[in-house]
PDB file of N, CA, C, O and CB in Angstrom:
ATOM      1  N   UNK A   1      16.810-106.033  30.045  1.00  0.00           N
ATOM      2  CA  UNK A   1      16.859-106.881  28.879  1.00  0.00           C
ATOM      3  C   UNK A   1      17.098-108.345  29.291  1.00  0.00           C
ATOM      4  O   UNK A   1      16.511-109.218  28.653  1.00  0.00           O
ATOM      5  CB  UNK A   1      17.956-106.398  27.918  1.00  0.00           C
ATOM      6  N   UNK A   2      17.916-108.684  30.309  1.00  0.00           N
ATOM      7  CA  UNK A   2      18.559-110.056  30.269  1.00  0.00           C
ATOM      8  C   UNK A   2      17.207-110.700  31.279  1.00  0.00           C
ATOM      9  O   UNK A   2      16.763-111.834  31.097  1.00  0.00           O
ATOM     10  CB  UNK A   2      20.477-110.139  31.022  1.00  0.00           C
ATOM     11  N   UNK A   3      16.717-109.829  32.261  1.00  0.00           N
ATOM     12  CA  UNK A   3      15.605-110.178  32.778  1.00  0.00           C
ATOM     13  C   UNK A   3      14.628-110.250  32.212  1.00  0.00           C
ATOM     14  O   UNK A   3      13.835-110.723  33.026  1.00  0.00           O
ATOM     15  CB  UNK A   3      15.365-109.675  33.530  1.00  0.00           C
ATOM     16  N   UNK A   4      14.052-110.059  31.156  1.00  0.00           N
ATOM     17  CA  UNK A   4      12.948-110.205  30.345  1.00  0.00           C
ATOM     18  C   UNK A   4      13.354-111.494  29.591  1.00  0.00           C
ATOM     19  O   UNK A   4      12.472-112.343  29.716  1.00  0.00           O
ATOM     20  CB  UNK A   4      12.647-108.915  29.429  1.00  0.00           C
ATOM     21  N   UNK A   5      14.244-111.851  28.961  1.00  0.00           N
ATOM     22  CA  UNK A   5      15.007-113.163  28.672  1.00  0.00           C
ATOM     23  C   UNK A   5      14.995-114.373  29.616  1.00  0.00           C
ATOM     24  O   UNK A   5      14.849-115.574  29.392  1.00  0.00           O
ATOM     25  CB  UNK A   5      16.372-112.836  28.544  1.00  0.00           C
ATOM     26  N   UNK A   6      15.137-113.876  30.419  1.00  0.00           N
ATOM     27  CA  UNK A   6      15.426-115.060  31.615  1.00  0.00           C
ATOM     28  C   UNK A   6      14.733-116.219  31.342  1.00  0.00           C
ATOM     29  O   UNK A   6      15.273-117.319  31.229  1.00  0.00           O
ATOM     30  CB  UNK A   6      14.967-114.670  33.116  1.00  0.00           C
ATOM     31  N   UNK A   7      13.380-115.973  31.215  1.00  0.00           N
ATOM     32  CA  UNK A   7      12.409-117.573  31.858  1.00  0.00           C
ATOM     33  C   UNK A   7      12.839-117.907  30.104  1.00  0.00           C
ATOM     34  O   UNK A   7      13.632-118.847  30.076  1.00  0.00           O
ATOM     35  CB  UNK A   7       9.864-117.469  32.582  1.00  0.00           C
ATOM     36  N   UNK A   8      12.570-117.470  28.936  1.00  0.00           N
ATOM     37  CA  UNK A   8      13.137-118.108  27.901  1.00  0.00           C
ATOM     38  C   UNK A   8      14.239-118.176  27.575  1.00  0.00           C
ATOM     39  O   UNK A   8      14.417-118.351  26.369  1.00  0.00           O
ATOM     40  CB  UNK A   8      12.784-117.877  27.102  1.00  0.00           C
ATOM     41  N   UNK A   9      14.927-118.117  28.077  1.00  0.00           N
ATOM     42  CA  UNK A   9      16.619-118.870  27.671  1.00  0.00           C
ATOM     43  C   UNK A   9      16.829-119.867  28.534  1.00  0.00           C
ATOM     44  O   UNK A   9      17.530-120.798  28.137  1.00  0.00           O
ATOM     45  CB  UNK A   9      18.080-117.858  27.866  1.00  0.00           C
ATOM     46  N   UNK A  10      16.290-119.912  29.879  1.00  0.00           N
ATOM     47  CA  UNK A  10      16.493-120.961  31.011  1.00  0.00           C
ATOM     48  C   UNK A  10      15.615-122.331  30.566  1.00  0.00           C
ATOM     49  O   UNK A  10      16.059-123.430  30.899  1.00  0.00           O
ATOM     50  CB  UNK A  10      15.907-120.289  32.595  1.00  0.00           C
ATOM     51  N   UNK A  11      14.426-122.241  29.845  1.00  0.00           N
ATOM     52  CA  UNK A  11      13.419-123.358  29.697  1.00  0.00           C
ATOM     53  C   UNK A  11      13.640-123.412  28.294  1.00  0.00           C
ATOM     54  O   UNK A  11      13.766-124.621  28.100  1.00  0.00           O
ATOM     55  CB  UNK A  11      11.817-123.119  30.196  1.00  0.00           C
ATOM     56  N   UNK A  12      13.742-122.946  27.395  1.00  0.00           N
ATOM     57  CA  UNK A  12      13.654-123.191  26.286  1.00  0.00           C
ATOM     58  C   UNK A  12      15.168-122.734  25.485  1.00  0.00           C
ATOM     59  O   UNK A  12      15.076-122.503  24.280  1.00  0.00           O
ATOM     60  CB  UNK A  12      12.377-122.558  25.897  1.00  0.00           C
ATOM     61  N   UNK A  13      16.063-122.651  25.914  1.00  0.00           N
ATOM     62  CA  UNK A  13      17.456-122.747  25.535  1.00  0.00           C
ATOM     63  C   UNK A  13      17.115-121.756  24.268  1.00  0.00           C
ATOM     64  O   UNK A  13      17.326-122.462  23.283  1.00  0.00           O
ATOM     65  CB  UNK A  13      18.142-124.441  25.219  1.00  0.00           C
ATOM     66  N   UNK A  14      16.768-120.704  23.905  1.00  0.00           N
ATOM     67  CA  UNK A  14      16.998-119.751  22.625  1.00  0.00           C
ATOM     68  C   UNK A  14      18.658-119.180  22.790  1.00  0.00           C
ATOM     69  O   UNK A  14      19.426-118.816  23.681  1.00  0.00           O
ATOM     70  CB  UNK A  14      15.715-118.258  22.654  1.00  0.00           C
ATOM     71  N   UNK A  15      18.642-119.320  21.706  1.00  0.00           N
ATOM     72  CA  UNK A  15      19.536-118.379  20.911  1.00  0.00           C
ATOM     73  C   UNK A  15      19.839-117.943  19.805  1.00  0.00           C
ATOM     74  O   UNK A  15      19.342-118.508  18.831  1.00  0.00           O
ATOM     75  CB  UNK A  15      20.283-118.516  20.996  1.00  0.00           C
ATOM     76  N   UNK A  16      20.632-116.949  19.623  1.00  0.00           N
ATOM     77  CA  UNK A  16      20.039-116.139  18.145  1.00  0.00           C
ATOM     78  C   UNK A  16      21.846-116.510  17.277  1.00  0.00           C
ATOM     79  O   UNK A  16      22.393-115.776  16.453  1.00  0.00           O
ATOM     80  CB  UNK A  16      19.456-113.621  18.499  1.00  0.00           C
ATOM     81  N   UNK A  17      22.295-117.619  17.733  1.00  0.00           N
ATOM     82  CA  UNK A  17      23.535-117.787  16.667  1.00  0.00           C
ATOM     83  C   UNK A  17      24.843-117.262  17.894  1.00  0.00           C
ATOM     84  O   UNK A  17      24.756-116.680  18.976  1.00  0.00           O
ATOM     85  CB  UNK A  17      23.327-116.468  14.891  1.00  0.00           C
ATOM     86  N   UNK A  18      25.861-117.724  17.207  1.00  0.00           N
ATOM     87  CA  UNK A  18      27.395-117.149  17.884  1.00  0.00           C
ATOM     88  C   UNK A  18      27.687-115.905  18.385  1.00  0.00           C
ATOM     89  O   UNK A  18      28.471-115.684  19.308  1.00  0.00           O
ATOM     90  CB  UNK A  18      28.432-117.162  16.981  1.00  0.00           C
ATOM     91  N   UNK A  19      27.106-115.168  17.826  1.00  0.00           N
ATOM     92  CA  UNK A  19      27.476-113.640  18.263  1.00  0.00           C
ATOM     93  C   UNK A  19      26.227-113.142  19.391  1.00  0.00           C
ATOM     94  O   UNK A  19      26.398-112.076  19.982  1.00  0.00           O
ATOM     95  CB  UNK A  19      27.484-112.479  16.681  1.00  0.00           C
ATOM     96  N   UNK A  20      24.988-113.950  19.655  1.00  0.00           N
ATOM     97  CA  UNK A  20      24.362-113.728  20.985  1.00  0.00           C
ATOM     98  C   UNK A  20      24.808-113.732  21.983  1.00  0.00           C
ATOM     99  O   UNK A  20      25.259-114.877  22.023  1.00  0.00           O
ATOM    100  CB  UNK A  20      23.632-114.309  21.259  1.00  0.00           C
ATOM    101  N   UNK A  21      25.130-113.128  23.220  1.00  0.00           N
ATOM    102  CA  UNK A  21      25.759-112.880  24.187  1.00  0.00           C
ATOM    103  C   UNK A  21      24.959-113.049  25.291  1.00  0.00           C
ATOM    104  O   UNK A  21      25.493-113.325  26.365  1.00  0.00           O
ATOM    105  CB  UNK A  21      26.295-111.792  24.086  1.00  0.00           C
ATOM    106  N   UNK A  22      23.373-112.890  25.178  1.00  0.00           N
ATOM    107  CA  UNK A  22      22.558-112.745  26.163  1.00  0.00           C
ATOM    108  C   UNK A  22      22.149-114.294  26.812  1.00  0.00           C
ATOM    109  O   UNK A  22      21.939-114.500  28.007  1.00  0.00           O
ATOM    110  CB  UNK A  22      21.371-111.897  25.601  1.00  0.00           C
ATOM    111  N   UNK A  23      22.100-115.150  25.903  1.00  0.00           N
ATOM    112  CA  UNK A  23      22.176-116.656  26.514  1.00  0.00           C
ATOM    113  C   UNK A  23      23.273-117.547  27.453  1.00  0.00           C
ATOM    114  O   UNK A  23      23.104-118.409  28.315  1.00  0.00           O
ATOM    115  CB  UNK A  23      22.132-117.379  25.430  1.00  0.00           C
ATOM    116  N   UNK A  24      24.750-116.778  26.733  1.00  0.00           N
ATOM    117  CA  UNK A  24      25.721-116.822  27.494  1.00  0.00           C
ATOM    118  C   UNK A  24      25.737-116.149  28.746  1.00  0.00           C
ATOM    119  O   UNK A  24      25.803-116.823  29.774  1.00  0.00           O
ATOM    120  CB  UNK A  24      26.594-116.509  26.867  1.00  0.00           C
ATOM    121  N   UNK A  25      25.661-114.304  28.820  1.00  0.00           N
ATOM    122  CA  UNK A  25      25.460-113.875  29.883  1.00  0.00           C
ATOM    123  C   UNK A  25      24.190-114.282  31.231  1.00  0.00           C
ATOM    124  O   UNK A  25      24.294-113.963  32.415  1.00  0.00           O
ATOM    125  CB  UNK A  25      25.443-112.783  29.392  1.00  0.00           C
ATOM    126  N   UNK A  26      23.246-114.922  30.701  1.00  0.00           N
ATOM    127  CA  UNK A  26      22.310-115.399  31.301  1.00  0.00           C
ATOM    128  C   UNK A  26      23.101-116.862  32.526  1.00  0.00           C
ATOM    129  O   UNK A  26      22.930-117.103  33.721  1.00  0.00           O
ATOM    130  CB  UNK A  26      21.179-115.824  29.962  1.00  0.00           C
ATOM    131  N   UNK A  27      23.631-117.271  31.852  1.00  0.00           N
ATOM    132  CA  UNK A  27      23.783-118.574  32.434  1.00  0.00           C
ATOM    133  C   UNK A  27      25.087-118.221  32.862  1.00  0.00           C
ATOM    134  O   UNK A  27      25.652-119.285  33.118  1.00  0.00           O
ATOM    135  CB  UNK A  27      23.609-119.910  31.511  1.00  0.00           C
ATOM    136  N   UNK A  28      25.989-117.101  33.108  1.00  0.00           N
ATOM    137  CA  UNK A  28      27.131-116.936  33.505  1.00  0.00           C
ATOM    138  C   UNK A  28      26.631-116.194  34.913  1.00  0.00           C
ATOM    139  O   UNK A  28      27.378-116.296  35.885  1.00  0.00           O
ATOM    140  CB  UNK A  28      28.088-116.190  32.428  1.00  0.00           C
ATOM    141  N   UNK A  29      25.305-115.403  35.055  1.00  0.00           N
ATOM    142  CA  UNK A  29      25.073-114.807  36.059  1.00  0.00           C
ATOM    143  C   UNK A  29      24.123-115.864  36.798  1.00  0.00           C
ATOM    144  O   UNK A  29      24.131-115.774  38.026  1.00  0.00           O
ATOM    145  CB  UNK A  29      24.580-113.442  35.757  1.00  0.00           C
ATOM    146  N   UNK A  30      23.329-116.823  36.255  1.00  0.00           N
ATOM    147  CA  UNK A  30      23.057-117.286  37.096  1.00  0.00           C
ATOM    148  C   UNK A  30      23.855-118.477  37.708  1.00  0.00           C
ATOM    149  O   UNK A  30      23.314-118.726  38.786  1.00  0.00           O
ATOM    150  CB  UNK A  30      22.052-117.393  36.838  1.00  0.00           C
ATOM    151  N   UNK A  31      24.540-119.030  37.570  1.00  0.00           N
ATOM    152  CA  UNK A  31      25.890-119.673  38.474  1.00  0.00           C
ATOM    153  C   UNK A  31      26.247-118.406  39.412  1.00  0.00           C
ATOM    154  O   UNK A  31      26.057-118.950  40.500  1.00  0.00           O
ATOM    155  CB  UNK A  31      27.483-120.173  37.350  1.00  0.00           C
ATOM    156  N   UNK A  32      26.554-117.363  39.662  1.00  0.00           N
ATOM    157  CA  UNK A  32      27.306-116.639  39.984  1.00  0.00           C
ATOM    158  C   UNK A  32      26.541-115.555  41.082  1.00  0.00           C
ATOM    159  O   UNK A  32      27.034-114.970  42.047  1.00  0.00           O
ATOM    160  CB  UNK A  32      27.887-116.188  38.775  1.00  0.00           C
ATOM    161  N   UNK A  33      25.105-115.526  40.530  1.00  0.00           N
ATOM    162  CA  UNK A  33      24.273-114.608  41.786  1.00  0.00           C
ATOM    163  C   UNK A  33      23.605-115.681  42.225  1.00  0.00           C
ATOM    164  O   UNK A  33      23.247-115.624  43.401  1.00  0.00           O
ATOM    165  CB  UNK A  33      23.141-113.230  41.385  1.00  0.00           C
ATOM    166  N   UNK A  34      23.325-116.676  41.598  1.00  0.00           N
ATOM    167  CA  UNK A  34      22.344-118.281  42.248  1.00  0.00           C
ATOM    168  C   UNK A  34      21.174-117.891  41.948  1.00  0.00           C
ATOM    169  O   UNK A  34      20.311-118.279  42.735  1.00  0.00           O
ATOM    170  CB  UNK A  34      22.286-118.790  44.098  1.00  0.00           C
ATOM    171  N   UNK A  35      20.874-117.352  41.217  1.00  0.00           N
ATOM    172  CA  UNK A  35      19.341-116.561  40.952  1.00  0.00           C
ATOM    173  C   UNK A  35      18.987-118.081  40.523  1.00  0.00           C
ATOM    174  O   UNK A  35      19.785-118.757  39.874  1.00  0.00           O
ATOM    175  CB  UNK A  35      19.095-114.961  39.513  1.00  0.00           C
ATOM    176  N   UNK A  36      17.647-118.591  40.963  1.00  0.00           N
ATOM    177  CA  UNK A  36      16.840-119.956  40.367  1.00  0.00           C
ATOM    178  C   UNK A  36      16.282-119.227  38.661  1.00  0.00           C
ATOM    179  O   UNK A  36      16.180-118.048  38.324  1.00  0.00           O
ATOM    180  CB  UNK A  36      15.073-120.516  41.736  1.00  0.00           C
ATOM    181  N   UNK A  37      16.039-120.393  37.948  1.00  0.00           N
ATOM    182  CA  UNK A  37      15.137-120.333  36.845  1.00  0.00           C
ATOM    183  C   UNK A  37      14.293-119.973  36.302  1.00  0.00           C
ATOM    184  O   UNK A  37      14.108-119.594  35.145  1.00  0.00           O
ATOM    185  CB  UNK A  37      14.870-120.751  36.672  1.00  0.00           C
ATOM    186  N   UNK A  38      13.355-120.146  37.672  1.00  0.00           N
ATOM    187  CA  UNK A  38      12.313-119.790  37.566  1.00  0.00           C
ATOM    188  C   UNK A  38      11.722-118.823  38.466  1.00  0.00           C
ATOM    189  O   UNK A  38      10.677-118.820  39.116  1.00  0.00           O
ATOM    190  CB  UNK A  38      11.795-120.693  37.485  1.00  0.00           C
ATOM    191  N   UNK A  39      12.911-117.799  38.291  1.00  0.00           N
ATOM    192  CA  UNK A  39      12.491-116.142  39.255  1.00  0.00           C
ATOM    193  C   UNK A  39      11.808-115.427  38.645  1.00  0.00           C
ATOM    194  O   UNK A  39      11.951-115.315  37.428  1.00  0.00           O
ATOM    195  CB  UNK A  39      13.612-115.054  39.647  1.00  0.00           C
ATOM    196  N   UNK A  40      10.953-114.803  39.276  1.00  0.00           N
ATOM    197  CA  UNK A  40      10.513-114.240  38.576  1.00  0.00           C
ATOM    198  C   UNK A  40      10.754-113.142  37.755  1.00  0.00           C
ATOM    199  O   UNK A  40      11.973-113.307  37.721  1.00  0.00           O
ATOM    200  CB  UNK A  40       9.954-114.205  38.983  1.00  0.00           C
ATOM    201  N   UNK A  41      10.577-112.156  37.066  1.00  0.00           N
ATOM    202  CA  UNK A  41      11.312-111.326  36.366  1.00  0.00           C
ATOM    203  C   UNK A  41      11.500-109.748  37.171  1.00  0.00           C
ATOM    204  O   UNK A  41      12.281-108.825  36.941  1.00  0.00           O
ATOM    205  CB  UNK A  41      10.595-111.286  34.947  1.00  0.00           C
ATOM    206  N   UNK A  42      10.621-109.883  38.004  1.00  0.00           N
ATOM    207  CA  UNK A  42      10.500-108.357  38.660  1.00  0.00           C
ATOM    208  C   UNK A  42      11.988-108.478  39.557  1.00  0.00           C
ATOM    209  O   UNK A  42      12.763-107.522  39.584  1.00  0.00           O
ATOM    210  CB  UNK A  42       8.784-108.056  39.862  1.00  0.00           C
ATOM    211  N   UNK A  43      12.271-109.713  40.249  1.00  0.00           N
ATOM    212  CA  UNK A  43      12.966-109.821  41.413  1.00  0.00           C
ATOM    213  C   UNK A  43      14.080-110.505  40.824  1.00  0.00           C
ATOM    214  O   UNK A  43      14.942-110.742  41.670  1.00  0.00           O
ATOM    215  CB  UNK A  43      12.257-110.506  42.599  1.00  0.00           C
ATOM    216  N   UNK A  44      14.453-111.024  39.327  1.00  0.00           N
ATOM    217  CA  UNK A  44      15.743-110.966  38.807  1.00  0.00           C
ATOM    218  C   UNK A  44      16.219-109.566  38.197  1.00  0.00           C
ATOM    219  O   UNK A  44      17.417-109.297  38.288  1.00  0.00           O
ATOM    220  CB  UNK A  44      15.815-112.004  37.806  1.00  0.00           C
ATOM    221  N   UNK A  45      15.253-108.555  37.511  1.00  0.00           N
ATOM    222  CA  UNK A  45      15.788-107.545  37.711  1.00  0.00           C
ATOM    223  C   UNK A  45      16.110-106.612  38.784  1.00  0.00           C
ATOM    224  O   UNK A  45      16.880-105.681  38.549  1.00  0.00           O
ATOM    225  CB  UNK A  45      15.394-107.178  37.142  1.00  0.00           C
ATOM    226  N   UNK A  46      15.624-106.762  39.876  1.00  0.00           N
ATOM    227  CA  UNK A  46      15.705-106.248  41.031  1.00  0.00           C
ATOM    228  C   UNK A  46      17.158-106.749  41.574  1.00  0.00           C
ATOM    229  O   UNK A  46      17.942-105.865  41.922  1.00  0.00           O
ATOM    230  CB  UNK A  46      14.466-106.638  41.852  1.00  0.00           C
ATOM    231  N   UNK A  47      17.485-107.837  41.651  1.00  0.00           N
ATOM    232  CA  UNK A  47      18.975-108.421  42.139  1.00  0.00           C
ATOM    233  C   UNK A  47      20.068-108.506  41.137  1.00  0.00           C
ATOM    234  O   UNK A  47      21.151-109.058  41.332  1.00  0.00           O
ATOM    235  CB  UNK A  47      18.865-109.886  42.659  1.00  0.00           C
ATOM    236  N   UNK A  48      19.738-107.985  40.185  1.00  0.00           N
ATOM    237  CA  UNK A  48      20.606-107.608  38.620  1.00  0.00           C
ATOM    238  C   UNK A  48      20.834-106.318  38.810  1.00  0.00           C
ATOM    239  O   UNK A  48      21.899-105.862  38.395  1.00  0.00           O
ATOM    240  CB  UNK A  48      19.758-107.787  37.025  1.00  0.00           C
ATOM    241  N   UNK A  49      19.941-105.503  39.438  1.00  0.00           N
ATOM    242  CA  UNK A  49      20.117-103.936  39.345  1.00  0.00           C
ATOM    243  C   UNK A  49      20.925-103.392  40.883  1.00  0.00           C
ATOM    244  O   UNK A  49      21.584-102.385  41.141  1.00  0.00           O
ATOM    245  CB  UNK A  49      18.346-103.137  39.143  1.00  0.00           C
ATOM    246  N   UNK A  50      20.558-104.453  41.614  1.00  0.00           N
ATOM    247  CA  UNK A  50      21.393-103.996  42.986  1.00  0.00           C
ATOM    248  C   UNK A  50      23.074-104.836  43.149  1.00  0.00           C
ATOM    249  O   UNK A  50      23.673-104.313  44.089  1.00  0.00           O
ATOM    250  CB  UNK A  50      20.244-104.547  44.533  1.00  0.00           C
ATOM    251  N   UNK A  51      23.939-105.997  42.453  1.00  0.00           N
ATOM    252  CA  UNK A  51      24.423-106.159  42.557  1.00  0.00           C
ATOM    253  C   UNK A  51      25.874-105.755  42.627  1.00  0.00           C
ATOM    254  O   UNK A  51      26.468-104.833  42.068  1.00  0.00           O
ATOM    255  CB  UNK A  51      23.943-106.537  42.328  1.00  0.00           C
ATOM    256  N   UNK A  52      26.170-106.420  43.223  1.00  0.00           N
ATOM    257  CA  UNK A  52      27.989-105.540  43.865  1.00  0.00           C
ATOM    258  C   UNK A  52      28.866-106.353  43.366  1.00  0.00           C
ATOM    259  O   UNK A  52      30.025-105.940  43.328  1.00  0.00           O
ATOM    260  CB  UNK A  52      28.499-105.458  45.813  1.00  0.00           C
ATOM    261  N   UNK A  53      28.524-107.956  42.758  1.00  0.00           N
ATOM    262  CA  UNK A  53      29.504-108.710  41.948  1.00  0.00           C
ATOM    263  C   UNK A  53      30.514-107.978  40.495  1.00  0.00           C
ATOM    264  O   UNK A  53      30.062-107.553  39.432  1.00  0.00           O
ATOM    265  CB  UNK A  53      28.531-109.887  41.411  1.00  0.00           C
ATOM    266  N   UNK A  54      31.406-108.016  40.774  1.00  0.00           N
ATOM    267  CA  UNK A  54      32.070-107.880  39.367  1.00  0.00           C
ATOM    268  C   UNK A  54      31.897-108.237  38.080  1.00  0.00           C
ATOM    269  O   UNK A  54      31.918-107.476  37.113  1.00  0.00           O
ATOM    270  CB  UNK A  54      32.936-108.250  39.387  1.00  0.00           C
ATOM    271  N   UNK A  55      31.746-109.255  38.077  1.00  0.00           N
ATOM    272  CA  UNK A  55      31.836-110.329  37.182  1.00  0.00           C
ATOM    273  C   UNK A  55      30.310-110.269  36.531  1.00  0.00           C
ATOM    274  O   UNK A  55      30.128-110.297  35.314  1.00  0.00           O
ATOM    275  CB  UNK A  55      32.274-111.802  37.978  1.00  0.00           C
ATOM    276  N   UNK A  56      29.134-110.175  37.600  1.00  0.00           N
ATOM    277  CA  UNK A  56      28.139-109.690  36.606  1.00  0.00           C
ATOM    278  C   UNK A  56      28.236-108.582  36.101  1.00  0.00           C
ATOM    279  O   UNK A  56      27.800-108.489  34.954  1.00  0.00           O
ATOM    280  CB  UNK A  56      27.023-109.664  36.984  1.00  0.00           C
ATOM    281  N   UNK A  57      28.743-107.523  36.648  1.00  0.00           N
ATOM    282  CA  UNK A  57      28.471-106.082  36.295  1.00  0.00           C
ATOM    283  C   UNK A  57      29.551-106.004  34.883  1.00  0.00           C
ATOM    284  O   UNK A  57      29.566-105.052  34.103  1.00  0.00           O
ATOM    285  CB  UNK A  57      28.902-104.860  37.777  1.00  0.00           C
ATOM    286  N   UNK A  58      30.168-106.870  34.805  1.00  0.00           N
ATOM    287  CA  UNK A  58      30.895-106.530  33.546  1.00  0.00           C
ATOM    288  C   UNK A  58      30.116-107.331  32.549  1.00  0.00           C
ATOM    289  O   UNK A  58      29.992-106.985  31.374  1.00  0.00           O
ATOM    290  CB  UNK A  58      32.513-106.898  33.555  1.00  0.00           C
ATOM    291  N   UNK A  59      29.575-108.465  33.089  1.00  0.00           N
ATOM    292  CA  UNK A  59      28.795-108.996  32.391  1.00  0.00           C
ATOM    293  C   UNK A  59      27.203-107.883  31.291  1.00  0.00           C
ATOM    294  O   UNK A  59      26.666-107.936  30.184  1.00  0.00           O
ATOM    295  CB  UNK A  59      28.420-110.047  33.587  1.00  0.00           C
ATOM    296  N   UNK A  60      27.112-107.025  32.598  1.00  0.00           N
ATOM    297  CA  UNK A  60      25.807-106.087  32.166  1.00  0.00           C
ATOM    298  C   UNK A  60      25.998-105.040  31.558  1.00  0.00           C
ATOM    299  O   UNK A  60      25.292-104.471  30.724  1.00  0.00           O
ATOM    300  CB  UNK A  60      25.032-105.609  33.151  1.00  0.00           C
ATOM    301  N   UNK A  61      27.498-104.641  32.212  1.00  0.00           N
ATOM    302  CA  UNK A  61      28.117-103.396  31.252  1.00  0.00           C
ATOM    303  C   UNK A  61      28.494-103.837  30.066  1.00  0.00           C
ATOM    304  O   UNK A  61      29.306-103.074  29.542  1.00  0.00           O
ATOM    305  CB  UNK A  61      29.372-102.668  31.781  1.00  0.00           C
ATOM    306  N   UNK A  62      28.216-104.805  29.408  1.00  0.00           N
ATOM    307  CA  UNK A  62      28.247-105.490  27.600  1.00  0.00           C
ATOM    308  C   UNK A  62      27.220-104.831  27.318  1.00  0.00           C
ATOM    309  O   UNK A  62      27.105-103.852  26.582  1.00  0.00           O
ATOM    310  CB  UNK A  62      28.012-107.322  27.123  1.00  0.00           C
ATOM    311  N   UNK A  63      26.260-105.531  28.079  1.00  0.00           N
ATOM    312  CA  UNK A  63      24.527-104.764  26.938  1.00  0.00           C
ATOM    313  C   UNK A  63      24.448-103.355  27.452  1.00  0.00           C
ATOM    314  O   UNK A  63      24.069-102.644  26.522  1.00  0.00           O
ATOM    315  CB  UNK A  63      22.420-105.661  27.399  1.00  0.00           C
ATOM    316  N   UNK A  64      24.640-102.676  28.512  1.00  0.00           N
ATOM    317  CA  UNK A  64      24.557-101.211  28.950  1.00  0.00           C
ATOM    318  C   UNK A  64      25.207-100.241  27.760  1.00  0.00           C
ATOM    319  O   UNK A  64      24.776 -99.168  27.337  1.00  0.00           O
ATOM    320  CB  UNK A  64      25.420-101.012  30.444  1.00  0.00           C
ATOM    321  N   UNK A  65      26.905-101.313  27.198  1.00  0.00           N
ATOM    322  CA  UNK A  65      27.423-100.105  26.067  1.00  0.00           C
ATOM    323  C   UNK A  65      26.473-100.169  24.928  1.00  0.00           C
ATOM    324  O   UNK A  65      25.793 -99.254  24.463  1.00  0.00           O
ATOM    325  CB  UNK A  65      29.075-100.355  25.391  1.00  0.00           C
ATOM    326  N   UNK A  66      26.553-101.546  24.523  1.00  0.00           N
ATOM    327  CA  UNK A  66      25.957-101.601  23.204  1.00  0.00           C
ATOM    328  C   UNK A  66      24.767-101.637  22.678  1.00  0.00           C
ATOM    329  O   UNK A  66      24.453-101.294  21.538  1.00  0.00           O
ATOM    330  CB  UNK A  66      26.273-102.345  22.765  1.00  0.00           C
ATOM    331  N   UNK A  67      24.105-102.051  23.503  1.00  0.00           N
ATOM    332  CA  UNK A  67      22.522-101.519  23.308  1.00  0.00           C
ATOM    333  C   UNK A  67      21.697-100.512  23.364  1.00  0.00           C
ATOM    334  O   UNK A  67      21.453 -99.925  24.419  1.00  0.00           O
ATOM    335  CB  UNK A  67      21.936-101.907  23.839  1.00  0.00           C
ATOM    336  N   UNK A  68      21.257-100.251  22.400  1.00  0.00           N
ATOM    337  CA  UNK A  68      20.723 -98.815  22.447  1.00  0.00           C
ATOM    338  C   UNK A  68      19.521 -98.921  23.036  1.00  0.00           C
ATOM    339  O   UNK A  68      18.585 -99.122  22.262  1.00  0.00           O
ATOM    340  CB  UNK A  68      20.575 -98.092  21.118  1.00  0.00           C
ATOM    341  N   UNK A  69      19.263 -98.839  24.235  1.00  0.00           N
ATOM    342  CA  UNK A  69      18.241 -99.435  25.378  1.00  0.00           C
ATOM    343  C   UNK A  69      17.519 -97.842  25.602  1.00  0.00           C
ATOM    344  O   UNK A  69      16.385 -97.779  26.077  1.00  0.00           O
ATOM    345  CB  UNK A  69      19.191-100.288  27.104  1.00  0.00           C
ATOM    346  N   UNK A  70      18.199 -96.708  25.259  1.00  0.00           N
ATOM    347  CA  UNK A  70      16.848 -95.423  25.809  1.00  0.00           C
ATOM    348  C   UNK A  70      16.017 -95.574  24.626  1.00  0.00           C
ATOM    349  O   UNK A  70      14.966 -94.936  24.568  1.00  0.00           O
ATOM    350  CB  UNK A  70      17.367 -93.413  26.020  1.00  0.00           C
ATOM    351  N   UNK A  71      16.386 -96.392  23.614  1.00  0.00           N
ATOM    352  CA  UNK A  71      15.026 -96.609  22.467  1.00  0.00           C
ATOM    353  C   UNK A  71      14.341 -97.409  23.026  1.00  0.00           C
ATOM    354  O   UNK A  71      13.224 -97.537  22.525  1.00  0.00           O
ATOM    355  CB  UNK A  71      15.229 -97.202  20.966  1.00  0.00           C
ATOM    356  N   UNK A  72      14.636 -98.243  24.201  1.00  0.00           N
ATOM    357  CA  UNK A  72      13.290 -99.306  24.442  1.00  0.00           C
ATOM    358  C   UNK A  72      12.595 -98.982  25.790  1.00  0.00           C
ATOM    359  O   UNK A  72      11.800 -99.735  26.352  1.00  0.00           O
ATOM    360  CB  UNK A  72      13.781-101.044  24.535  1.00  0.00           C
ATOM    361  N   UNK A  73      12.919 -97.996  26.155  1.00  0.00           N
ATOM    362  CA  UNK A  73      12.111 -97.159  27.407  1.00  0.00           C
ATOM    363  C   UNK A  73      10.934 -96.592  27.001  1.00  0.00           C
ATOM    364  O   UNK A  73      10.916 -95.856  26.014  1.00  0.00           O
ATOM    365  CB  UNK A  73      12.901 -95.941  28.031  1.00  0.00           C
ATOM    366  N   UNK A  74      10.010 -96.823  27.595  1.00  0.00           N
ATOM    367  CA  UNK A  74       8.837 -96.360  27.572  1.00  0.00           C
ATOM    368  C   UNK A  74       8.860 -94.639  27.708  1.00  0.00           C
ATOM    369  O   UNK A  74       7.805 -94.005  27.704  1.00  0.00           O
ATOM    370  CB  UNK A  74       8.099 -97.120  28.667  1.00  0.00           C
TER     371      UNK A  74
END
């Protein structure tokens, strides 16, 4: 999810109001893994899915509880 977000929250600053979390979490992980802007999406989820940081993973374990994400699996 936050990788599919990426290139639009980084270039075009979206957000969906106060209670969005994913614009915040976006820009909290990238300070923090150094991921550039303009990564691509295969290889920010790829370094999102292998990370050993804390601080993101609590960051990811937000959308992991609350999103009901096996509805958006193919």
């Amino acid at each position: 999810m936050l990788s599919n977000a990426w290139y639009t929250v980084n270039y075009f600053h979206v957000s969906f109001g106060k209670q969005d979390l994913i614009q915040k979490a976006i820009y909290t992980i990238k300070e923090i893994e150094k991921i550039p802007i303009d990564e691509k999406q295969q290889l920010v989820f790829q370094k999102l899915s292998s990370t050993t940081n804390r601080e993101t993973e609590r960051q990811l374990w937000h959308f992991n509880k609350n999103i009901p994400h096996w509805f958006l699996s193919p």
